[in-house]
C-alpha positions, 0 to 999 in steps of 0.5 A, spaced: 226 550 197 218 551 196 216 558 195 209 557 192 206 552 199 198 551 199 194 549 205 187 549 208 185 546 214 178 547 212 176 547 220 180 555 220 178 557 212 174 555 207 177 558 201 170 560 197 173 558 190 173 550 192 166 549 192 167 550 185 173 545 185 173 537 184 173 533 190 180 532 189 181 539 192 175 540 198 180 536 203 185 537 208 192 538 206 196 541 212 204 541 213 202 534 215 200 532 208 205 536 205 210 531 208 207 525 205 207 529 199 214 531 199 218 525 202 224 524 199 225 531 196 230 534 200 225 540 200 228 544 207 224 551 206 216 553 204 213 559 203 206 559 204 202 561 199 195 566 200 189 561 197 184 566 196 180 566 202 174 570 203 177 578 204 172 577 211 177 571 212 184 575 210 187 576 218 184 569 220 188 566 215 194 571 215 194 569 223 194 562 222 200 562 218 204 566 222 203 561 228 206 556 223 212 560 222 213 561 229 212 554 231 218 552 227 215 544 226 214 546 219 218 548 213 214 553 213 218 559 213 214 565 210 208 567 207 205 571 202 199 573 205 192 575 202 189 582 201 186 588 197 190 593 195 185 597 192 180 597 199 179 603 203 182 600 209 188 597 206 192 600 208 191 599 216 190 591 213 198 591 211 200 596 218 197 591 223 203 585 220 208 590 217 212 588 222 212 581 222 218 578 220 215 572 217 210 576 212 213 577 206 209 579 201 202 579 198 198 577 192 190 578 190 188 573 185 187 577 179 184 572 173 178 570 178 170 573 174 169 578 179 175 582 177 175 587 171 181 587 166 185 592 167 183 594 175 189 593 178 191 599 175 187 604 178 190 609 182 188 605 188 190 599 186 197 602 185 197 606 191 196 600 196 202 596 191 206 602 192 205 601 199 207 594 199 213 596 196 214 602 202 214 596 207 218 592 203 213 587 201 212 583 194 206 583 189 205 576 186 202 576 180 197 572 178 194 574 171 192 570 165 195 571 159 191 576 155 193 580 162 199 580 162 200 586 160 196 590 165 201 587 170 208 589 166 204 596 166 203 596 174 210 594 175 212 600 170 208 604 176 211 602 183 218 600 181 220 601 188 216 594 189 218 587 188 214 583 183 213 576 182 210 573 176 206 567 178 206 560 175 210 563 168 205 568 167 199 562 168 202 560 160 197 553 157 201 546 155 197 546 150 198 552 147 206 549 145 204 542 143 203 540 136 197 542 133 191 536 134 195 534 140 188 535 144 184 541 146 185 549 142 190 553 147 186 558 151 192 564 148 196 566 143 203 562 145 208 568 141 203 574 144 205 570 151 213 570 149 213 577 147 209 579 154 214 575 159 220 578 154 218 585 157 216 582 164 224 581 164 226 588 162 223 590 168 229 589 174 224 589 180 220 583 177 222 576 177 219 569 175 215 563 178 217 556 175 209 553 178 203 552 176 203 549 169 203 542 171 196 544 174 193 544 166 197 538 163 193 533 160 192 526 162 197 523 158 204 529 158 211 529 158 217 534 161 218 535 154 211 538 153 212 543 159 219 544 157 218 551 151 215 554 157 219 554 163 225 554 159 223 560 155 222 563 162 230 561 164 232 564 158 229 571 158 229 571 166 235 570 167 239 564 173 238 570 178 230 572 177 228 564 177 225 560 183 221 554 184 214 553 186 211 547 188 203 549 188 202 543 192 196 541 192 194 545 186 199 541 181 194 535 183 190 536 178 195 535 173 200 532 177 203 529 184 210 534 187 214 528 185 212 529 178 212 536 176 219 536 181 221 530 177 220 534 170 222 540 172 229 537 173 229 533 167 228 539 163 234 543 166 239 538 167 244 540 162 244 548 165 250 548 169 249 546 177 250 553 180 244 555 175 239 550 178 242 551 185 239 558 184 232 556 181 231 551 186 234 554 193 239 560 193 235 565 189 229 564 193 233 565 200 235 571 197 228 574 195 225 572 201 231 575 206 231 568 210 
């Protein structure tokens, strides 16, 4: 199961991020290419990913994922919806899909130029998250490194909302290869480590297995992406873990195939049950499919 599922038909939404992004991204990717791009992979279930549309575009995009959900065509299951929690009509925003029962959480993408260190911690910030929680709703984090600490500190104040910590904490390859293998790590690995520790202490937070394979260089093996996602299994834990595929992201590094055919590489020697929770049962569990 896929619980980080990127589309855009460009024809319904036009994330204002891709104008920047290589030409490898400003194309069409739907449930179609997705089918292609997952063939052979046994993947039964997606959960749509918000991606980052402008906030004028947020009830467009969340509506247009709701009508995949309902068609039941696609593996599209759920979705994670775009938002602002620190806008002054956020809360009438989330009352108008509350009852949606395939709307599942929410994420803001906290690492774009725009947003100031530290102001998801704001009071308005931490209501709309608080907010998220009361209608049983998730927060996705997705910060950089050098931020993580602001999100272990939002989780601290809305501990009756559920948390998941995107892409391994958006952790750089780099940063866990041998010294002179490429270009500087963007982040200390071990002030890294120590952040997600204290991300795992926290019962209300879980963690994605995405994202990292988006970063890699041309020439990367299982084995540079492996202190990553296993430091990430280990503090975690068998039942705080689900897999994301971040398609089509993950091309800039890697196809599906590829990072999934990594992924399994790296967990092969835990036992079954575990890896059966990582890709499957602990996402059905948190999604309440």
């Amino acid at each position: 199961m896929d619980t980080h599922q990127h589309l855009w038909d460009l024809e319904k939404v036009n994330p204002p991020w891709l104008k920047g992004a290589g030409e490898l991204l400003r194309q069409r990717y739907t449930n179609v290419e997705y089918a292609e791009a997952t063939r052979g992979l046994n993947v039964v279930k997606a959960v749509y990913m918000e991606v980052d549309v402008a906030p004028d575009q947020h009830v467009a995009e969340a509506e247009h994922v709701i009508g995949l959900c309902r068609s039941r065509q696609y593996p599209t299951v759920a979705a994670v919806i775009g938002g602002r929690p620190g806008a002054d009509d956020f809360g009438k925003y989330v009352q108008r899909f509350k009852d949606s029962p395939y709307v599942k959480g929410l994420r803001e993408v906290l690492h774009r130029a725009e947003t100031k260190p530290g102001g998801c911690l704001d009071p308005a910030y931490v209501r709309g998250i608080q907010l998220l929680g009361e209608v049983g709703w998730s927060f996705d984090l997705c910060l950089p490194p050098k931020n993580l600490i602001d999100g272990i500190k939002l989780a601290d104040r809305c501990p009756a909302t559920r948390f998941i910590v995107d892409h391994c904490g958006n952790a750089d390859v780099q940063a866990f290869r041998k010294a002179g293998s490429g270009a500087a790590p963007s982040h200390d690995p071990e002030a890294w480590k120590k952040d997600m520790a204290q991300f795992a202490q926290r019962p209300n937070v879980i963690c994605k297995i995405s994202g990292i394979v988006a970063r890699v260089s041309k020439q990367w093996t299982a084995d540079d992406l492996a202190p990553i996602v296993n430091h990430c299994l280990d503090v975690f834990g068998p039942d705080r873990v689900v897999f994301g595929g971040d398609w089509p992201v993950c091309l800039n590094g890697a196809t599906f195939q590829q990072w999934v055919h990594a992924l399994r590489e790296i967990v092969a020697g835990r036992p079954v049950a575990d890896r059966r929770r990582l890709f499957h049962d602990n996402a059905v569990k948190f999604y309440r499919l």
